[in-house]
C-alpha positions in Angstrom: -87.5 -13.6 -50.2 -88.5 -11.9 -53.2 -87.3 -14.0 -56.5 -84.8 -11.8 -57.6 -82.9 -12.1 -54.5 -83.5 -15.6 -55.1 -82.2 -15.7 -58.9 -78.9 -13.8 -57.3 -78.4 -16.4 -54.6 -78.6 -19.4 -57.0 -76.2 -17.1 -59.7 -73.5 -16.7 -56.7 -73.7 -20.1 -55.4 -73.7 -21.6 -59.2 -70.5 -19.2 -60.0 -68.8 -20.7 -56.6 -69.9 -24.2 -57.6 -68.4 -23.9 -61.1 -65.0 -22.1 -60.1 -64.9 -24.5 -57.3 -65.0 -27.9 -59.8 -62.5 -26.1 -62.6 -60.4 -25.5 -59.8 -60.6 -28.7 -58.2 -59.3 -30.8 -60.7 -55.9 -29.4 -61.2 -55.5 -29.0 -57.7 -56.2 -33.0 -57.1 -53.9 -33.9 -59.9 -50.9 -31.3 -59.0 -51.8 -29.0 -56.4 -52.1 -31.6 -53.2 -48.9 -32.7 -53.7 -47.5 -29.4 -53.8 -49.1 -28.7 -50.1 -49.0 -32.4 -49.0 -45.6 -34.2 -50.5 -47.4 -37.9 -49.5 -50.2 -37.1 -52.4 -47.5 -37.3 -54.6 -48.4 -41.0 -54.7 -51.1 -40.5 -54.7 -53.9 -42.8 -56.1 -56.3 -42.4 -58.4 -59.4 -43.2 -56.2 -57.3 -40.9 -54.0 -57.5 -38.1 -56.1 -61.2 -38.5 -56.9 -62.3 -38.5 -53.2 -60.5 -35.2 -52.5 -62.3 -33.6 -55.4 -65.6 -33.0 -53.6 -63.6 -31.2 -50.4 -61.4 -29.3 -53.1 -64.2 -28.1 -54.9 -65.9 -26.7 -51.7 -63.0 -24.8 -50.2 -61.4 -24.1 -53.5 -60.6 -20.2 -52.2 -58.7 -21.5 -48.8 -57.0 -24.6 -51.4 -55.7 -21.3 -53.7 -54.3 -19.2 -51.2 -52.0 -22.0 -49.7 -51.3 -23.5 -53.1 -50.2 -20.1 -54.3 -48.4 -19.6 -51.0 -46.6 -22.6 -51.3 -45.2 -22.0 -54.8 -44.2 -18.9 -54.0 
């Protein structure tokens, strides 16, 4: 793999990453409950274990979240 291919892979993955954890947050403070009315009581250690999983599928998380509210 020649480096530039390599410096694009890491810039992708490190945009994902980032939009992943700014989306992750409001979604584990208001979004879960939207798709999952039982998070509305929701912890806080709750909230912080889901951040991980929210972060990683942030684009599946956004298209029922936006479903939902629609």
């Amino acid at each position: 793999m020649s480096e530039s291919v390599a410096h694009w892979v890491l810039t992708v993955a490190g945009a994902y990453a980032l939009a992943g954890v700014l989306f992750a947050v409001p979604f584990a403070w208001r979004g879960a409950a939207v798709l999952e009315p039982v998070a509305r009581e929701g912890t806080l250690g709750f909230r912080l274990l889901i951040l991980p999983g929210a972060a990683t599928l942030w684009p599946l998380l956004l298209y029922r979240w936006w479903r939902a509210t629609r």
